[in-house]
N, C-alpha and C positions, 0 to 999 in steps of 0.2 A: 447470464448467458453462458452454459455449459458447451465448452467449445473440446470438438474430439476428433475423430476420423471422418465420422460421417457429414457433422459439421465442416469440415472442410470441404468435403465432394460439393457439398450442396454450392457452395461459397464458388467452388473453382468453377462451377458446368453453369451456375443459375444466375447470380446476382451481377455480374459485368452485363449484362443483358438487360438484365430487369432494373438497373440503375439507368442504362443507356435511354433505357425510355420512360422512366418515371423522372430522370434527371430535364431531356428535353421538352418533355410537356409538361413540366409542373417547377419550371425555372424563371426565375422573374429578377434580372441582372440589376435593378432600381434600389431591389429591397432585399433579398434576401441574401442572408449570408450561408457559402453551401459549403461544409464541412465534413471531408475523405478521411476515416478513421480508417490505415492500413495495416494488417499486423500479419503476422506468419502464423499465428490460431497453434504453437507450438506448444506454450507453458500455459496450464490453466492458471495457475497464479499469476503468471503476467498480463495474460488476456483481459482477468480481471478489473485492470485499472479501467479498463474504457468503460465497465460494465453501469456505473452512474451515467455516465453518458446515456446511452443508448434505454436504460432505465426512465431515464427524462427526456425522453426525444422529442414525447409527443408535444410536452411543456415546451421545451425550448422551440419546436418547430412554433407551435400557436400563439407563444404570450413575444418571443422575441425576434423570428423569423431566421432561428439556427435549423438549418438542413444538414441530419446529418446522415450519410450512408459508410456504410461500412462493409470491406473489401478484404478479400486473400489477398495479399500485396505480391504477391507471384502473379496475379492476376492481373494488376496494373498494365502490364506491356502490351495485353491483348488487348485493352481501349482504344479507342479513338481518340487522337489527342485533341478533337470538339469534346469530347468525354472529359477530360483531365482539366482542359483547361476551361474549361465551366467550375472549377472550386477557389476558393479565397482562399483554404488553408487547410493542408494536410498535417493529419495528427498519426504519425510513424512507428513502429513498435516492433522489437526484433528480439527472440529467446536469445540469452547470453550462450546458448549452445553454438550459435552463427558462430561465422567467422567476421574480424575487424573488415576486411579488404572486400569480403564480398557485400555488406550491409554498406558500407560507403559508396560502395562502386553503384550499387540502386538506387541510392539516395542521389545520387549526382543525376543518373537517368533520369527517376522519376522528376525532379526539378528541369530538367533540362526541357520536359514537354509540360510544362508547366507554365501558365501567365509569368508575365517578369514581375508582375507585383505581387504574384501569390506567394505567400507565406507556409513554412513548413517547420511544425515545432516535433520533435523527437517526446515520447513517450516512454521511461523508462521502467520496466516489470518489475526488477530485479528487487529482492528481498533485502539486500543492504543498500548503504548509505553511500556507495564509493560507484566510481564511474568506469566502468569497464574499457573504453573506445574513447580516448581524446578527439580522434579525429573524428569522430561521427557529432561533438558537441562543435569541432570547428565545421559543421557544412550544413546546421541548422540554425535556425533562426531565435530556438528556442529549446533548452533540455530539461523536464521536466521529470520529477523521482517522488517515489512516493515521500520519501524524510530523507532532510536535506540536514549537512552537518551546521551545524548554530557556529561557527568560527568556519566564513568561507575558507581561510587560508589552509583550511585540513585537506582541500583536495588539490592543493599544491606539491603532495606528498604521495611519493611515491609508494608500494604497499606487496609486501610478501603474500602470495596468494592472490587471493580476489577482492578483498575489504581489509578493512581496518581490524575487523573480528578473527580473522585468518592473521592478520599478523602478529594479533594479540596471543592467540595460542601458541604461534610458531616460536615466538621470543617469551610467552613466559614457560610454557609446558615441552618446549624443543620439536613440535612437531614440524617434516616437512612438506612442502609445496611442492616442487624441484621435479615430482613426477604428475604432480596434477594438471589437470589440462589448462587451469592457467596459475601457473605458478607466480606469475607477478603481472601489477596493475602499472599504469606509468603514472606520471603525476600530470594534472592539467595546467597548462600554461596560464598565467595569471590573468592575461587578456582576452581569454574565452571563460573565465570563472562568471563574468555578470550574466552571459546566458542558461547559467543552474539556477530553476526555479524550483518551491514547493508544489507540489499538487494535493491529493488524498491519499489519503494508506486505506490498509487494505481494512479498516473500519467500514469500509463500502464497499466491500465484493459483497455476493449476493447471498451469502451464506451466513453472514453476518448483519445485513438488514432484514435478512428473512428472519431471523431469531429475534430480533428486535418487534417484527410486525406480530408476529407469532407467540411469543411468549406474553404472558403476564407479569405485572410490575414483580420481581422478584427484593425489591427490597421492600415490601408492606407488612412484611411480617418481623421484628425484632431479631437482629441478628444473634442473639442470645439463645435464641428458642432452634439454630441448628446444632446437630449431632457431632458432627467432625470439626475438629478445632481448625486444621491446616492439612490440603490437599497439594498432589502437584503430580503431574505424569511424567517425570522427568525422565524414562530411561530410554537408554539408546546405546546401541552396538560399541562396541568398543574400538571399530575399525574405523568409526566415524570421527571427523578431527571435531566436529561440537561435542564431542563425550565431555571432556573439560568442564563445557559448561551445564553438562546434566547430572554426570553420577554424584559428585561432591553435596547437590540439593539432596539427592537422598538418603546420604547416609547424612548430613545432618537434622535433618527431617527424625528420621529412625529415632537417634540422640533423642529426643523429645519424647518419643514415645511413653515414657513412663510417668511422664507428667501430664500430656496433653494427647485426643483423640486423632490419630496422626494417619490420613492417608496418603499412601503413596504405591499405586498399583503400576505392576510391569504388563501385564497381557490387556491387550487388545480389547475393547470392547467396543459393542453399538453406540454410534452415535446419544441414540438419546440414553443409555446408562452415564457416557461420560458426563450430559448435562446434571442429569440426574447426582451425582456426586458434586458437582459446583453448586446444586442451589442447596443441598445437604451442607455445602462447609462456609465455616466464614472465613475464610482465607486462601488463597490462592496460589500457588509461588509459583509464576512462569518463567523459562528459564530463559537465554538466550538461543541461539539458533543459526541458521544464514544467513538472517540478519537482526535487528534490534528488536522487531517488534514481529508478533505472529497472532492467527487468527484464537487463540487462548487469553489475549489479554483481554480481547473485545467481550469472547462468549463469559467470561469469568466476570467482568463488570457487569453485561446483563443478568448473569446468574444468581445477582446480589454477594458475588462476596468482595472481601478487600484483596486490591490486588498488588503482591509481592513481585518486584523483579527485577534484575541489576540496573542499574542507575542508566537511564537512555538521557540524562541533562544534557547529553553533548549533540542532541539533534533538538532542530523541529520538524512539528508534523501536523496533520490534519487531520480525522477530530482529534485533539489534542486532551488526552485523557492522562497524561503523563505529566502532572507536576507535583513534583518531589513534598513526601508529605501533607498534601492536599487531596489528590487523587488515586495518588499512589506511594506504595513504602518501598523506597533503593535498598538495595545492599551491593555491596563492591561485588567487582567481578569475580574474583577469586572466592566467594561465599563465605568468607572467615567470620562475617556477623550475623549468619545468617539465621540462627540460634536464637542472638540475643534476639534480633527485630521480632520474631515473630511472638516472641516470648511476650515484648514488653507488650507488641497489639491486642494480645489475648488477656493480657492484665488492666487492657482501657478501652472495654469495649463501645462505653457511649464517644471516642473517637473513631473505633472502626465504622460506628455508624453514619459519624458525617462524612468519611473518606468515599464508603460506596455512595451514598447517597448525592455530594458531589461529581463523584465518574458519572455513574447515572447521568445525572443534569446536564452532563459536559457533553453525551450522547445524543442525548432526547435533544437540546440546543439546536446542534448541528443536521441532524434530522428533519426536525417539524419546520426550523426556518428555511431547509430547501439551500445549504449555505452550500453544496457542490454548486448548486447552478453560477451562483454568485462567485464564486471562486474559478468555476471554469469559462466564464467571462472574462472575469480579470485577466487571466490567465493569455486571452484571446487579445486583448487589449495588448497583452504587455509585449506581445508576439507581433504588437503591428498590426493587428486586426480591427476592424474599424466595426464594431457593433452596436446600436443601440444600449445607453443607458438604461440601466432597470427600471430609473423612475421615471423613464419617460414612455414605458410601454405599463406599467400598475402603480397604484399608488400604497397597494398594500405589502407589496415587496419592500423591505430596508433597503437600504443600500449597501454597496458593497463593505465588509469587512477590512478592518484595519491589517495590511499584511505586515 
């Protein structure tokens, strides 16, 4: 769901209306569970998280009786609070452009016209791993992020800049924060930590199951039989504090060049040329970014090749296409191996073919078995939500997954 200008008009003038009376004629308080996805339609990347959502709506409406609608959360106030408090559970979502004081102070509203038993779990966009707003995780029920750090007590700490990635540059490469718009994060109090939950990463925006339904098997063919040894688009401005993590990929990339087929292009091109270069190479190197993971690691494992890029061990995430050596090949942050790794890949190729060919699997897995629905259930559960078991509405669904 491509969310923009006009998408919003539509949102602010059309849909509190058209909810208002598809919600009271098609409401059935016995059974159905009715579920308010609110968000400010500001970041397409964060908007994205709901985008499985409303991708299975129709599923979840038919096989388990999830209603879901979804609102400009500006929008909210102009309801009916017959409107509002017709939902079991809002699912919340605010661009880190907001302000802390003003996203709380709605959040308190919106609950305030709310059932006392309705439920209201936070949505997090943001492309790292760290938590912008303590207090918005203490006035929800439940905070949910795409990749969650693997040692909760890392968001006990406090953090220069915005994330953990920001203070990694700041303290190794001296960059400052001090004038950026948020120059430091706070640390979360240890008694609001059990409400950080997993959800999906952005393996399920739409851009990335659409490459998925759309493309053909890209590893049918021997990965022997591509042109480019090792690809990677890593450049970026120099003004930018992730240069750190891009330009050093390509000058050691280059290094290689007289031994191995070595792209690594700076201009711009169409979409389908950059696929076009990922299903040409067998190797990938995606760099770091704003945060751990970007929509390059996903298209690069569809693409059929192996995918290179600093060591993510210290999260998890959903589909989980990141484990070290299996799926994927680490190198330290500072790229000082970056050299040898690629070297030794290209020297064992009947392993780079089980690496993709496992990502792959890891993919197609979490795809064809429908694991968002089962995960966004859980999820619904853990928030206090009271849904029907999977298996008691098919018996061809599994059940839910070990979290």
């Amino acid at each position: 769901m491509k969310l923009g200008i006009k998408a919003g008009i539509k949102y602010r003038l059309k849909s509190p209306l058209k909810h208002l009376t598809d919600l009271l004629r098609n409401s059935d308080r016995a059974s159905s569970v009715h579920v308010l996805l609110a968000s400010d339609l500001s970041q397409y990347t964060s908007e994205q998280q709901f985008a499985p959502l409303l991708r299975h709506a129709a599923e979840l409406r038919d096989e388990y009786d999830i209603r879901l609608t979804h609102l400009y959360v500006h929008d909210l106030a102009r309801l009916p609070s017959l409107a509002l408090r017709a939902f079991d559970v809002v699912l919340i979502k605010y661009s880190f452009l907001q302000e802390q004081h003003a996203v709380v102070r709605d959040i308190k509203t919106i609950r305030s016209r709310l059932r006392p038993d309705a439920r209201m779990i936070y949505f997090d966009g943001d492309d790292d791993v760290c938590i912008q707003w303590p207090e918005v995780v203490n006035q929800v029920d439940l905070y949910v992020k795409k990749h969650v750090f693997a040692d909760p007590d890392e968001y006990g700490r406090p953090r220069v800049g915005k994330s953990n990635l920001t203070e990694y540059v700041s303290s190794v490469h001296g960059i400052s924060f001090e004038d950026d718009p948020i120059p430091s994060i706070q640390a979360i109090p240890e008694h609001l930590m059990g409400k950080i939950e997993l959800g999906w990463n952005i393996g399920l925006d739409d851009k990335i199951v659409d490459l998925f339904e759309e493309s053909p098997d890209a590893t049918r063919d021997p990965i022997t039989t591509r042109e480019v040894d090792v690809c990677s688009r890593a450049f970026c401005s120099e003004d930018l504090w992730i240069y750190p993590f891009r330009h050093p990929i390509v000058e050691a990339l280059n290094r290689l060049s007289p031994q191995f087929n070595v792209l690594t292009p700076a201009a711009r091109v169409p979409q389908q040329t950059y696929f076009q270069e990922m299903l040409n190479s067998k190797i990938c190197v995606s760099p770091l970014g704003f945060g751990e993971l970007c929509w390059r690691d996903f298209e690069a494992v569809l693409c059929g090749c192996v995918l290179v890029k600093p060591s993510v061990a210290h999260i998890k995430t959903k589909p989980n296409i990141f484990t070290e050596h299996e799926t994927y090949e680490p190198i330290r942050w500072d790229l000082s191996d970056l050299g040898d790794v690629v070297t030794a890949l290209l020297e064992d190729p009947e392993r780079m073919e089980q690496m993709r060919q496992l990502a792959l699997a890891r993919m197609s897995d979490y795809y064809g078995n429908r694991q968002v629905i089962h995960d966004f259930i859980w999820l619904l559960e853990r928030g206090r939500v009271r849904v029907p078991r999977i298996e008691e509405n098919t018996g061809k669904d599994r059940k839910y997954a070990d979290r």
